[in-house]
Every structure is written in C-alpha cells, then in structure tokens.
Backbone as a chain_set.jsonl record, in Angstrom:
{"seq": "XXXXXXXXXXXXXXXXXXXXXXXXXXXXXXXXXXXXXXXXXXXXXXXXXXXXXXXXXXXXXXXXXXXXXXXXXXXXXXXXXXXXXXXXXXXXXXXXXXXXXXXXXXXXXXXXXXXXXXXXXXXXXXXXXXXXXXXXXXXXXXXXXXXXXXXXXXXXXXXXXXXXXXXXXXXXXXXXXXXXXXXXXXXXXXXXXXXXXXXXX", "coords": {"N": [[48.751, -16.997, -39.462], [47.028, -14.392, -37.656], [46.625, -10.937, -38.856], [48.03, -7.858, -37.053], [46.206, -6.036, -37.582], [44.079, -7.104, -37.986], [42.79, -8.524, -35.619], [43.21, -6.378, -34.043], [40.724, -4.846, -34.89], [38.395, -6.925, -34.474], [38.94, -6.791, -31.544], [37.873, -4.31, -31.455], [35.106, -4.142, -32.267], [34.281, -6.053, -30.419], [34.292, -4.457, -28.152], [33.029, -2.142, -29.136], [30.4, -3.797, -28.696], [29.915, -5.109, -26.616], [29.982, -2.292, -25.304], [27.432, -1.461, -26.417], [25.998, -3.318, -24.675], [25.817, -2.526, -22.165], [25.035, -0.159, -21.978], [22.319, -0.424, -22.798], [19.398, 0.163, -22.64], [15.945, -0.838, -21.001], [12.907, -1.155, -22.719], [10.381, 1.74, -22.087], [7.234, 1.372, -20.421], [4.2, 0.319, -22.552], [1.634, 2.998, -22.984], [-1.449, 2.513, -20.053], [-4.525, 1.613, -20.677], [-7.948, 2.705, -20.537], [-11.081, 0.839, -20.197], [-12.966, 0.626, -23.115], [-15.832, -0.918, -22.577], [-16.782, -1.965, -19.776], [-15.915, -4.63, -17.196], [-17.916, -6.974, -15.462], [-19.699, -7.614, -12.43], [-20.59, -11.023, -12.668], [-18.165, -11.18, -14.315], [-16.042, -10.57, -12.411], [-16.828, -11.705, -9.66], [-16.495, -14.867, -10.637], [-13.846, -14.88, -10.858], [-13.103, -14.131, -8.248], [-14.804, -14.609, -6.557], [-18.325, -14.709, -4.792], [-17.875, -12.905, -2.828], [-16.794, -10.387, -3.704], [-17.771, -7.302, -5.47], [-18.08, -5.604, -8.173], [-16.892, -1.551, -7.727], [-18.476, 0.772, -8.798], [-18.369, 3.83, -10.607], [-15.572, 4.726, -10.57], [-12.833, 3.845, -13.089], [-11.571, 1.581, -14.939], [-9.043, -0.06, -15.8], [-6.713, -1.15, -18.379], [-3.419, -2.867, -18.99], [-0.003, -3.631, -19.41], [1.428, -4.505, -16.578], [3.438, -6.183, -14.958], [5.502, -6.621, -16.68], [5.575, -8.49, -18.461], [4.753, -8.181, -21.478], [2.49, -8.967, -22.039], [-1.577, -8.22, -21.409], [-2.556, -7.033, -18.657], [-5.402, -6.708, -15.761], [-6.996, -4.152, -14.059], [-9.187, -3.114, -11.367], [-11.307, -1.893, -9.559], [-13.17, -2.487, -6.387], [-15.493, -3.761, -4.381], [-14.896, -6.279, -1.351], [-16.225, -8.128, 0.556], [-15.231, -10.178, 2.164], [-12.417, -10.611, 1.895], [-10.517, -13.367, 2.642], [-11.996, -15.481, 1.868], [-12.486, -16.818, -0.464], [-10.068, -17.477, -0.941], [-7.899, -19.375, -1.678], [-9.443, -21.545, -2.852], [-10.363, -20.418, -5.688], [-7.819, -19.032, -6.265], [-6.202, -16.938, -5.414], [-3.511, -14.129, -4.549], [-4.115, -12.733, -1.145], [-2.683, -9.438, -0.609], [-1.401, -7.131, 1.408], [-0.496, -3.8, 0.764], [-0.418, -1.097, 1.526], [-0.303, -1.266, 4.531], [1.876, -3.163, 4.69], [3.79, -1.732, 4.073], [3.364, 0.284, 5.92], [4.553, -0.878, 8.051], [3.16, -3.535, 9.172], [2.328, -6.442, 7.753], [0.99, -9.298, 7.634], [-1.575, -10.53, 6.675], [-3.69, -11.936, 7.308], [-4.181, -10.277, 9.756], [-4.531, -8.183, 9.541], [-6.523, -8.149, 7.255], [-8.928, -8.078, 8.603], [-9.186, -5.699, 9.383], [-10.875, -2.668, 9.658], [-12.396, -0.071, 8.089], [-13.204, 3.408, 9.461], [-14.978, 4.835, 7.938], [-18.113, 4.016, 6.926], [-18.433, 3.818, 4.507], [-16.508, 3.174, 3.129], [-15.425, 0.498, 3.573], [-14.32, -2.653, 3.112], [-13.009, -1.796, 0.721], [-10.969, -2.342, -2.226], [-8.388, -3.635, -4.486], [-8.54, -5.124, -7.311], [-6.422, -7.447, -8.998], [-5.463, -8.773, -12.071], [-3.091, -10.553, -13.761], [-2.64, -11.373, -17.53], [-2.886, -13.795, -19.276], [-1.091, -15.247, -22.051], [-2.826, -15.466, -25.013], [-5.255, -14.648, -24.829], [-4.333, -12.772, -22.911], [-5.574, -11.114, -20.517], [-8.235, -11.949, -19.801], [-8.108, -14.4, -20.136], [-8.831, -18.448, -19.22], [-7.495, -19.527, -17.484], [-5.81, -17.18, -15.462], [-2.262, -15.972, -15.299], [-1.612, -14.523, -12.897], [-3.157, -14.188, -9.887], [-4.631, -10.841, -8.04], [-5.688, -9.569, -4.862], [-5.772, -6.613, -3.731], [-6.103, -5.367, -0.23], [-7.14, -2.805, 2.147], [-6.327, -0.23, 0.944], [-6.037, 3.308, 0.925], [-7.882, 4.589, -1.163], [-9.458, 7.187, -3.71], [-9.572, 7.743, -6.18], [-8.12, 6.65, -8.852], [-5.603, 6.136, -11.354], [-3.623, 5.315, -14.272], [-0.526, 5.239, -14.608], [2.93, 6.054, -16.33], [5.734, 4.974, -13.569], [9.008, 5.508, -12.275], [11.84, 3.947, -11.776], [14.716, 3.028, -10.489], [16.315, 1.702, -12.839], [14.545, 1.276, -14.63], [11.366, 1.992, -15.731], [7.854, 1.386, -15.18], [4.551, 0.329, -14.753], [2.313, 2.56, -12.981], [-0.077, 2.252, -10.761], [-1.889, 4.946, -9.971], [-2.807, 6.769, -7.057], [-5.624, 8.226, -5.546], [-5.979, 10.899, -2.174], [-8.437, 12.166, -0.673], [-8.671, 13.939, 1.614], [-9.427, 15.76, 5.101], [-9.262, 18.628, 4.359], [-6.713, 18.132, 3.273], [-4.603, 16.349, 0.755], [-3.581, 13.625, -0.514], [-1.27, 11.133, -2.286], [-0.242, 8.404, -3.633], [1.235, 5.455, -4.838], [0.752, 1.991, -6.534], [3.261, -0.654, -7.786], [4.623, -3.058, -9.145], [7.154, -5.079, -8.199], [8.175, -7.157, -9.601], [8.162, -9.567, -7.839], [6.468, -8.957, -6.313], [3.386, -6.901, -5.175], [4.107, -3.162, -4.537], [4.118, -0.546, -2.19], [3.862, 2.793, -2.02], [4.412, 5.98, -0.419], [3.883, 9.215, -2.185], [3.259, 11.783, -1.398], [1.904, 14.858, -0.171], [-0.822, 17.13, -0.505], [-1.7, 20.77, 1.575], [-5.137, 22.097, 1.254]], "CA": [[48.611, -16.126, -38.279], [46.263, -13.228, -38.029], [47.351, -9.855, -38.591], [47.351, -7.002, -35.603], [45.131, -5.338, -37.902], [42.791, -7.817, -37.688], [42.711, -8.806, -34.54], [42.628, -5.06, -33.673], [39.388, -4.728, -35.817], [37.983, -7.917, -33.344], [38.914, -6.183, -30.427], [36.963, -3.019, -31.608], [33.775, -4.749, -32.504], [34.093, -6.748, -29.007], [34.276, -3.432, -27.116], [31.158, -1.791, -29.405], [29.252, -4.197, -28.782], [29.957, -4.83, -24.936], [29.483, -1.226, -24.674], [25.961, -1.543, -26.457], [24.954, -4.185, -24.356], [25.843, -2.074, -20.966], [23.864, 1.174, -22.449], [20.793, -0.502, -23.483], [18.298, 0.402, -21.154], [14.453, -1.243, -21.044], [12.023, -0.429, -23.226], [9.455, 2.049, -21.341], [5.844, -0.175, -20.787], [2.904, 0.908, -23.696], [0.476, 3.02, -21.807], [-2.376, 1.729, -20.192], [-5.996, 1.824, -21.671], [-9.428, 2.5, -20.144], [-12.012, -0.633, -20.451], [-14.48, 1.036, -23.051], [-16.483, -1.936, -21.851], [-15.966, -2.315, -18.286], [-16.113, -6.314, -16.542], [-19.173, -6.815, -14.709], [-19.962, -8.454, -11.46], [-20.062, -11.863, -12.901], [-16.722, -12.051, -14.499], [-15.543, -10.385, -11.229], [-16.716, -13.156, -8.935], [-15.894, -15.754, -11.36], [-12.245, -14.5, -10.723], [-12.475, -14.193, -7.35], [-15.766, -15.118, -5.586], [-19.113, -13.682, -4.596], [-17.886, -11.834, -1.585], [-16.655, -9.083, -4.417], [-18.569, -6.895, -6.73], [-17.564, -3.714, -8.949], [-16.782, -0.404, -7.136], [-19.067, 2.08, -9.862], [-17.351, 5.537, -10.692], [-13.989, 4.113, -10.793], [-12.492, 3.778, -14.053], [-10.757, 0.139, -15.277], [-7.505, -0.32, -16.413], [-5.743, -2.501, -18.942], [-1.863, -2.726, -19.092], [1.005, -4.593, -18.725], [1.216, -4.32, -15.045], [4.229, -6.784, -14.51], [6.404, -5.837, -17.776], [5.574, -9.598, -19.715], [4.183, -7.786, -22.866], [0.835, -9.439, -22.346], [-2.202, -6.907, -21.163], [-3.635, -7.137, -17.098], [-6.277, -6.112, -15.98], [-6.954, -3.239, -12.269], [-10.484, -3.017, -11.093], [-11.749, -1.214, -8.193], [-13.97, -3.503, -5.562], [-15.436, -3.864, -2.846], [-14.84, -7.475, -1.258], [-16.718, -8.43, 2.178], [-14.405, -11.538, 2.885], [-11.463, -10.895, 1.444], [-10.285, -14.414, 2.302], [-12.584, -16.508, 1.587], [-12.179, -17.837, -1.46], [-8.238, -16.888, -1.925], [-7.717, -21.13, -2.083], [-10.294, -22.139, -3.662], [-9.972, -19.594, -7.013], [-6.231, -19.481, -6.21], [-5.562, -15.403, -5.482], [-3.047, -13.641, -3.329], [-4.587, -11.473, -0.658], [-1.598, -8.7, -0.198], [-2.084, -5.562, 1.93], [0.654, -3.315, 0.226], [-0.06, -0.384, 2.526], [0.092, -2.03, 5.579], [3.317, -3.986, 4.841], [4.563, -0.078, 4.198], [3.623, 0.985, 7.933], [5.333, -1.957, 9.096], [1.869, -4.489, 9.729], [2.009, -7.161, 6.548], [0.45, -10.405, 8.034], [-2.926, -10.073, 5.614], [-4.652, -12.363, 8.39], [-4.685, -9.603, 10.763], [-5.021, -6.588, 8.452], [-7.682, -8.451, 6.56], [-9.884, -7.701, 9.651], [-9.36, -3.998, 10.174], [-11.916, -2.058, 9.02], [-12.325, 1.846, 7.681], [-13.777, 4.318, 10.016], [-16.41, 5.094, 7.303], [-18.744, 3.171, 6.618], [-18.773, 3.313, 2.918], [-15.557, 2.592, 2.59], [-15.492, -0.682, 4.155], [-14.401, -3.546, 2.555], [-12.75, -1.345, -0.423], [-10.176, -3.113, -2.534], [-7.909, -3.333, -6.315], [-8.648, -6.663, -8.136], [-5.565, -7.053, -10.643], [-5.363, -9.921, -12.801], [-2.038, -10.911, -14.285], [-2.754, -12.405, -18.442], [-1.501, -15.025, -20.189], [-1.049, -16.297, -23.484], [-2.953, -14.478, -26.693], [-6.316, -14.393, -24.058], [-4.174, -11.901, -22.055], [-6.255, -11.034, -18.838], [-9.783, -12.652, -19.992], [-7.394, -15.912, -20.05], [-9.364, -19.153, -18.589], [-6.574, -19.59, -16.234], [-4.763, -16.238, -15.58], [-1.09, -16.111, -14.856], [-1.802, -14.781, -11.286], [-4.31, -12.784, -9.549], [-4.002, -10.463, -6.582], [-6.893, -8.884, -4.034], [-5.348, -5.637, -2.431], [-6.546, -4.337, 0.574], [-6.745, -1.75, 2.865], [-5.478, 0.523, -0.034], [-6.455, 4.231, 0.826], [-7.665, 5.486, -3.025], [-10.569, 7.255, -3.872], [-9.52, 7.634, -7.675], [-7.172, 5.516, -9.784], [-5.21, 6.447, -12.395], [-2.125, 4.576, -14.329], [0.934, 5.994, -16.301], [4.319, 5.72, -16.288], [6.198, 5.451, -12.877], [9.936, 5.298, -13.037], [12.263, 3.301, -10.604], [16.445, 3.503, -10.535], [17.282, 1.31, -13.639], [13.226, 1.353, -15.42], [10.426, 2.528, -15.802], [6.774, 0.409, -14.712], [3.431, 1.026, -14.895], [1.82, 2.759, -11.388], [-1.423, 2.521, -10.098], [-1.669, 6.449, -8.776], [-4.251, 6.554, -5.939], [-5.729, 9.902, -4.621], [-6.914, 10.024, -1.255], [-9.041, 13.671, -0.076], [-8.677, 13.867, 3.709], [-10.106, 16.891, 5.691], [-8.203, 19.926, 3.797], [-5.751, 17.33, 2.591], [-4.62, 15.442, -0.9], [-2.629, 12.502, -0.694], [-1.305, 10.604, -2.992], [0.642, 7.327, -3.789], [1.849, 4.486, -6.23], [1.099, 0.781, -6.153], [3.799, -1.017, -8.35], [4.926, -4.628, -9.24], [8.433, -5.216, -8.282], [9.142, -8.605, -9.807], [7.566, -10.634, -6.9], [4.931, -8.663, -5.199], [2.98, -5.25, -5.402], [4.633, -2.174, -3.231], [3.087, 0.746, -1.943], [5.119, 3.978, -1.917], [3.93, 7.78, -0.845], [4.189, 10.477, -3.134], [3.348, 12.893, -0.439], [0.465, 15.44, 0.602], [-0.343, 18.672, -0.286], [-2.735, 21.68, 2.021], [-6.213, 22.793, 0.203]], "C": [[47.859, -14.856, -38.688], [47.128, -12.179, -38.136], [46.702, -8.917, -37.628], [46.181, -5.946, -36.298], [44.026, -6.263, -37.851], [41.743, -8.232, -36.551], [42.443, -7.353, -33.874], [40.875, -4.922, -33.9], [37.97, -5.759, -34.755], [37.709, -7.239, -32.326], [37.695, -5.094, -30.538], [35.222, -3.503, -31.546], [33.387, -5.471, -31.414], [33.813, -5.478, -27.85], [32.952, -2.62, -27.377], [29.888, -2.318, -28.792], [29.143, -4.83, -27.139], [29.311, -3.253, -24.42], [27.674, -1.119, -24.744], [25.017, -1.798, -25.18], [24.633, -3.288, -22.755], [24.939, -1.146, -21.191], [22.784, 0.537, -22.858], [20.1, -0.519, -22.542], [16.781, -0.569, -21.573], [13.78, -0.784, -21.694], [10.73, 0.408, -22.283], [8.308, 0.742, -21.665], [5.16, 0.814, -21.686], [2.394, 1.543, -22.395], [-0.941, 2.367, -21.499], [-3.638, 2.454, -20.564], [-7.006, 1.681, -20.444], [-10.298, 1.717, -20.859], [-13.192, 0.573, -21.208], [-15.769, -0.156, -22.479], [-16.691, -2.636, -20.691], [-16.909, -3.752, -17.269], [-16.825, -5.881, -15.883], [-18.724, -7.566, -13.938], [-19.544, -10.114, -11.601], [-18.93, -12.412, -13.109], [-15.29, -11.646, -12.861], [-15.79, -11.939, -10.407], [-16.78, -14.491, -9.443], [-14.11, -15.983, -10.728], [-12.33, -14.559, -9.083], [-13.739, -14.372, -5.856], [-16.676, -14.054, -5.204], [-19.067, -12.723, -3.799], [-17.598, -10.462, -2.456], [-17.892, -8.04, -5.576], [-17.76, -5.662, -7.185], [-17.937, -2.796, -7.979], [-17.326, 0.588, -8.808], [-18.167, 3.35, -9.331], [-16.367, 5.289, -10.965], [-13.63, 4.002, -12.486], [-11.469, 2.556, -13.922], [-9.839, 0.073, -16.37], [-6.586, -1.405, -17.301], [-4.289, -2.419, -19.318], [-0.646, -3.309, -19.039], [1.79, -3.951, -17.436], [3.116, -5.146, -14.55], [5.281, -7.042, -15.549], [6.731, -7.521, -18.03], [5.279, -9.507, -20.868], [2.712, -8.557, -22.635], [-0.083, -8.416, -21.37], [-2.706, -7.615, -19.808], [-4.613, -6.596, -16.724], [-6.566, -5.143, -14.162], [-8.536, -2.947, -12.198], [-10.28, -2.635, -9.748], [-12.935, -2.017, -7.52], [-14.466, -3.186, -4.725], [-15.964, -5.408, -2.454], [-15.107, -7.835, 0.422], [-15.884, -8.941, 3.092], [-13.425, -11.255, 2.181], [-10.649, -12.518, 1.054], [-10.712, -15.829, 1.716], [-12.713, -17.133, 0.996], [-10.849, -17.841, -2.166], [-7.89, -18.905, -2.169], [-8.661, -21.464, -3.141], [-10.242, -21.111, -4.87], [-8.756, -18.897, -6.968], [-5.941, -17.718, -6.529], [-4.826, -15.58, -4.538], [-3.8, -12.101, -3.314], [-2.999, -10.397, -0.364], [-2.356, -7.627, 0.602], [-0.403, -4.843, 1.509], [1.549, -2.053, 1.312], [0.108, -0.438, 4.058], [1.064, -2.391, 5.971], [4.381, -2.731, 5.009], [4.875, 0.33, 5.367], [4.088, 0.175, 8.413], [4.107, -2.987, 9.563], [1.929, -5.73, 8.447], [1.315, -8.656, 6.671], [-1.072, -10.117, 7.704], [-4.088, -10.875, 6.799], [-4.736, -11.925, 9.52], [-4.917, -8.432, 10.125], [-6.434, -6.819, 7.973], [-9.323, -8.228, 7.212], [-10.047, -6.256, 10.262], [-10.488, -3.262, 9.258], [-12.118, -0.219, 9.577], [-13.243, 2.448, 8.975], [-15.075, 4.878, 9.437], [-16.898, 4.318, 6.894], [-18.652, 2.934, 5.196], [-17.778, 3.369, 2.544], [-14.999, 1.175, 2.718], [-15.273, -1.892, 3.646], [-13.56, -3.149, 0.717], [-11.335, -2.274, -1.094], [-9.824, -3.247, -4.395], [-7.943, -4.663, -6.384], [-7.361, -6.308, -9.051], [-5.573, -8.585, -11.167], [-4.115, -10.016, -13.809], [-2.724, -11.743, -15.796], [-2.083, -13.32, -18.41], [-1.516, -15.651, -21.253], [-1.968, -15.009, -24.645], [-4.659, -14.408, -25.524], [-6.263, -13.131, -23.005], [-4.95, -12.318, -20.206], [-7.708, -12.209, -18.924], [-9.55, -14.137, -20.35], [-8.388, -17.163, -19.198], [-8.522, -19.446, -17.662], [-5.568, -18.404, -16.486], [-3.106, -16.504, -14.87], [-1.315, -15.886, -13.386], [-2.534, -13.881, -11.094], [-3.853, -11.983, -8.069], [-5.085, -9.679, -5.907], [-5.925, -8.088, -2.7], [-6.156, -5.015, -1.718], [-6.541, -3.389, 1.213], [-6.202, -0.526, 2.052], [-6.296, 1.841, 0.282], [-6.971, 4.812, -0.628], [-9.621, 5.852, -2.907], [-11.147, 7.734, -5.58], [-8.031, 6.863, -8.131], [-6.755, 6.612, -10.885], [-3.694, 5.488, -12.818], [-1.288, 5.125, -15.696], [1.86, 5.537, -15.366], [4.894, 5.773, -14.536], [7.943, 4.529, -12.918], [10.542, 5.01, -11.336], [13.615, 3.597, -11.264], [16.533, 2.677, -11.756], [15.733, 1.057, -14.553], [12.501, 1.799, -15.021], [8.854, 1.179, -15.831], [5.692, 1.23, -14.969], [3.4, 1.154, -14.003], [0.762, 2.948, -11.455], [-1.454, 3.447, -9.489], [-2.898, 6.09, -8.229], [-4.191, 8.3, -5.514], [-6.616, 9.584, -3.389], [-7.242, 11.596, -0.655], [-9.322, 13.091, 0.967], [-9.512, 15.093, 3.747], [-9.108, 18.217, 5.506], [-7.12, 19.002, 3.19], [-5.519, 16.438, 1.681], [-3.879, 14.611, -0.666], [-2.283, 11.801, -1.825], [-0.255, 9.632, -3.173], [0.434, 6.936, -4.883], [1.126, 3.012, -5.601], [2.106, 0.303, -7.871], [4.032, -1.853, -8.289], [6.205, -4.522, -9.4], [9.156, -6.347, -8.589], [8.79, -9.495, -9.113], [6.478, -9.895, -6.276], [4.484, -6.672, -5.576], [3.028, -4.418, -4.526], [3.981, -1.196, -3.314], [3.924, 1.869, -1.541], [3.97, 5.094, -1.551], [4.42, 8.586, -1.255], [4.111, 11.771, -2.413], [1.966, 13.901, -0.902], [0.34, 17.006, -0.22], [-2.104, 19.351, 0.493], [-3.918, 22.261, 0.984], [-6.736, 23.353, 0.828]], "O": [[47.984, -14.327, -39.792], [48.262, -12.258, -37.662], [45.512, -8.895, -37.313], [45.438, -5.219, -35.639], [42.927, -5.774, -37.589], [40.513, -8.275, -36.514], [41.436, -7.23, -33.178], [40.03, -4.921, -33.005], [36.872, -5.296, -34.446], [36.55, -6.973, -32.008], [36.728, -5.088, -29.776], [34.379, -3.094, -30.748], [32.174, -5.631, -31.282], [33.168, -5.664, -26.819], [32.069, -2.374, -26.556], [28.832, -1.765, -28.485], [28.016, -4.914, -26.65], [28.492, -3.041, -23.526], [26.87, -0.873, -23.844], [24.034, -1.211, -24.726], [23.523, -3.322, -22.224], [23.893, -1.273, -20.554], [22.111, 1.329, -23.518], [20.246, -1.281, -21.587], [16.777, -0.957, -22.741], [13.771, 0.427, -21.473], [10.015, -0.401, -21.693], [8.288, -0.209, -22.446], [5.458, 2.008, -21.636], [2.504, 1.118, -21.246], [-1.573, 1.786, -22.381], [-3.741, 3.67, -20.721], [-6.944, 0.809, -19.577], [-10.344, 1.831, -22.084], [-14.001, 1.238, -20.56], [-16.668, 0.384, -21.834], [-16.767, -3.864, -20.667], [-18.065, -3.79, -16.848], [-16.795, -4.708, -15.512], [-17.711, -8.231, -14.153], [-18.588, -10.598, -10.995], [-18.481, -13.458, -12.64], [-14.24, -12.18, -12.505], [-15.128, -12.97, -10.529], [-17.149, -15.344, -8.636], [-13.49, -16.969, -10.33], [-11.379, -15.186, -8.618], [-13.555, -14.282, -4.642], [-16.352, -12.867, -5.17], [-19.862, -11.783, -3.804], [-18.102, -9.429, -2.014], [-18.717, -8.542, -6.339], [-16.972, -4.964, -6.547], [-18.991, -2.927, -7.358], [-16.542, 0.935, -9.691], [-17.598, 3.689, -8.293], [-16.098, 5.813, -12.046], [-14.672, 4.168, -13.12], [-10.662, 2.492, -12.995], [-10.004, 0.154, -17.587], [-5.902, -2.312, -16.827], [-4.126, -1.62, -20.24], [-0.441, -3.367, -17.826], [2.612, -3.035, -17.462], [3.863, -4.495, -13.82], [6.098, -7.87, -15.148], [7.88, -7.931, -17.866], [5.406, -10.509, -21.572], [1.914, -8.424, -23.563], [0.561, -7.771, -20.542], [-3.238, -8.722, -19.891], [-4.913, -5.69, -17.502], [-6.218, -5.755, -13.152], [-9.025, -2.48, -13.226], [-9.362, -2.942, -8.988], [-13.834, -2.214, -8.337], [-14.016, -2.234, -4.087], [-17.01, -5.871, -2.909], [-14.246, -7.782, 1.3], [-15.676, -8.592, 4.254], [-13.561, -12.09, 1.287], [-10.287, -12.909, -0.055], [-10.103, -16.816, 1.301], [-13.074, -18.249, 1.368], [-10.537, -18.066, -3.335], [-7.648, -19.266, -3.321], [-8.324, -21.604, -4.316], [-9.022, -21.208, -4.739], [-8.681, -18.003, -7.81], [-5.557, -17.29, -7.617], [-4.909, -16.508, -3.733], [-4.035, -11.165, -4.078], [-2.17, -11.04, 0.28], [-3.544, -7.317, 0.509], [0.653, -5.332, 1.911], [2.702, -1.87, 1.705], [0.699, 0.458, 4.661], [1.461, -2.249, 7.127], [5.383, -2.663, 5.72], [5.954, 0.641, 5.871], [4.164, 0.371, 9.626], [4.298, -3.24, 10.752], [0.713, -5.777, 8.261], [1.106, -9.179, 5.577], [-1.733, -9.466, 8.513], [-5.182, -10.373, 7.052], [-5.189, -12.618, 10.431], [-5.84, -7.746, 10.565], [-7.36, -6.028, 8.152], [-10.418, -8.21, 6.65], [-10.719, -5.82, 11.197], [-10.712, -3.587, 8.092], [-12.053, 0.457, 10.603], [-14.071, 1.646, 9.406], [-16.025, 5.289, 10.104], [-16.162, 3.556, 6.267], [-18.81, 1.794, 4.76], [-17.759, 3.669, 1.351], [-14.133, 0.783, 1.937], [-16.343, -2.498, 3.699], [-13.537, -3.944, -0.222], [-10.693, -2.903, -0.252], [-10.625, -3.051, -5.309], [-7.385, -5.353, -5.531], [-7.212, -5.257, -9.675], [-5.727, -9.488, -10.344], [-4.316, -9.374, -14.839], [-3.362, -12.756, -15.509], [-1.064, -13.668, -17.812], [-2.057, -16.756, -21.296], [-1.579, -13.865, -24.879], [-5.221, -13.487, -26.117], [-7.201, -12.573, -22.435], [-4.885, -13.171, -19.32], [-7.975, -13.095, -18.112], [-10.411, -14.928, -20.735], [-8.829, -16.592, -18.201], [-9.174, -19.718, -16.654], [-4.707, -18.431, -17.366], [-2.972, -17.278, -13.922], [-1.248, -16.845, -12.618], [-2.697, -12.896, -11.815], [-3.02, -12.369, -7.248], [-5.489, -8.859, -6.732], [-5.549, -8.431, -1.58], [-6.928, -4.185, -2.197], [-5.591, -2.713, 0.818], [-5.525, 0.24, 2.739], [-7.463, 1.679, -0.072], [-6.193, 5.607, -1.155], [-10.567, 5.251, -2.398], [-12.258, 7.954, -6.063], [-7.044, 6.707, -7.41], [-7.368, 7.632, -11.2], [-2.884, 5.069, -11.991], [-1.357, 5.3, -16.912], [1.817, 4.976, -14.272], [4.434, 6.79, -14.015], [8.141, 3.4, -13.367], [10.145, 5.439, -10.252], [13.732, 4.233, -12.311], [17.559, 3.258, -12.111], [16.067, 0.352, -15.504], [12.609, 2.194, -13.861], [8.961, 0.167, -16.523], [5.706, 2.417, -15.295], [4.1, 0.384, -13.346], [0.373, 3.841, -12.208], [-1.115, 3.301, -8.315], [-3.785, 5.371, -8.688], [-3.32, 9.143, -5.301], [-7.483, 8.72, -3.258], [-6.288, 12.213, -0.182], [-9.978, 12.086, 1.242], [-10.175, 15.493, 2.791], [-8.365, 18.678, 6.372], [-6.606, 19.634, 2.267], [-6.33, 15.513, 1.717], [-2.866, 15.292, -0.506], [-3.227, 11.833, -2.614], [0.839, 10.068, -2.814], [-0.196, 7.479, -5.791], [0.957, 2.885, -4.389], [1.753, 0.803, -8.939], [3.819, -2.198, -7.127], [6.662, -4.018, -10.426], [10.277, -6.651, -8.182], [9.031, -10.587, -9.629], [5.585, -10.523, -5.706], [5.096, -5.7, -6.019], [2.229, -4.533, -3.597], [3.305, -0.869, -4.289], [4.714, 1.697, -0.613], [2.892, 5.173, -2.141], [5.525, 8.904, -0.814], [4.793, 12.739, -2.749], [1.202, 13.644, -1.832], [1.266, 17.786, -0.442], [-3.217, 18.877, 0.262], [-3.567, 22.846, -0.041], [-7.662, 24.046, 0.408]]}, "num_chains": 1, "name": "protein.A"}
C-alpha cells in the first residue's frame, strides 16, 4: 500500500500541472514581413484569374494570417469580376464589411460599386500556405477575394481578441476631414471586419 506521503506528492504534481495547463495561454503570432519582392500580375491571376491585377503603392504582406505556423500571403487588387473565376481556381469571394452592416450575400454586394471611380473594383487577395512551399504552394490551403473593403493603406501587426492574440489587417480610410480605421481578422472559419473608430482632422 502506498504511503499518504506519496500519494500526497501525486496529488501535488496532478494539481501543478492541471494548473499549468489552465494558465498557458497561446503563443503571440511572429510578425508579419513586407514582400522585398512583391508578386506580379501573373502569379496574381494564376491564383485567381485575369479579371485581377496588382493595386501599385500598396505594400504586401507575409504572415501567418490563420495561426497554422506556415506563412500567407495579403495583396491589394483590383478585380473587375470578382466572381468569375471563384469555381474554376477554387476561391472564396467574402465581403467582410458588408456582412458587418448587416448585407453578406457576396452575389448582391459583388455588384455594388464605389462612388469613385478609381476605386472601383478594389479588393485584398489573401492566400492561405501549405506545406514547406507556404503561400507560393502549387495548391494553397485556401484562398479568399475580399471585397468592398474600404482601405486606402494596409498595414499588419498584432491584434488581440479575449483569450489571443492574431494577426490584423489595419485598413485606413481618409474621408472628407475624416480618418477611419478598422481590422480584418481570421476567426477560425472566415475573415471579420471590426471598426476601430474615426477621428476629426
């Protein structure tokens, strides 16, 4: 028969290490990296068809986007047809901010169009990796063509949710005297669109 010192000693090491497991939080994600080399046209509509090409000025993003340890990839677009080739090179179209205001049915969003002309058609390519190819994978884990996304600069660091921390796509959006600014984030099944709120200039 054991002794209560032993069995004590058990107990203790059962309660340490329960407690561990409750306190261990997530590792934050790495931050993400700017493309010194930034994907051209081609490997764009490779990925997702000629209706897209590169949005110039923008800056391109590599990161783990969906917290698998392998690197994704965020590009800035502009995509004529959105739908047109989401079957056939196997993307989802989402509208993030849309689904926000309460509108998320991408086959009636997918048809609204900006007030300015040269924003028209604007849109975030992300590409999910996979395997030791990451993003530049011959078959990526999953792809996604957001639209309607107000942004007129990108940026991505840390954004922190109730029990982790994710990467965020910040967006800035200059109105008429006004700054806006939001998140897009990957919640485990789909990419959400939050506002960060405004400020007077």
């Amino acid at each position: 028969m054991r002794s209560p010192r032993h069995l004590f000693s058990i107990l203790a090491i059962l309660i340490t290490s329960a407690a561990w497991a409750v306190d261990k939080k997530p590792l934050p994600p790495a931050p993400a990296k700017s493309l010194a080399q930034p994907v051209t046209n081609e490997f764009i509509q490779k990925q997702f068809g000629e209706n897209c090409t590169v949005l110039p000025g923008l800056r391109q993003f590599i990161g783990d986007f969906d917290g698998d340890g392998i690197d994704d990839l965020v590009v800035a677009a502009k995509c004529k047809n959105p739908m047109a080739d989401r079957d056939e090179l196997d993307y989802v179209v989402a509208d993030p901010f849309d689904t926000f205001m309460g509108f998320g049915d991408v086959k009636v969003t997918s048809s609204f169009a900006s007030d300015v002309p040269e924003r028209r058609g604007i849109a975030m390519l992300i590409i999910h990796g996979a395997d030791k190819d990451a993003w530049q994978a011959e078959k990526p884990k999953a792809k996604f063509l957001l639209i309607n996304l107000p942004f007129k600069t990108l940026t991505v660091k840390k954004y922190s949710l109730k029990k982790k921390a994710v990467l965020g796509i910040y967006m800035e959006e200059q109105g008429a005297g006004e700054s806006n600014s939001s998140v897009i984030y990957w919640d485990g099944k789909k990419y959400r669109y939050v506002q960060l709120g405004s400020t007077m200039e």
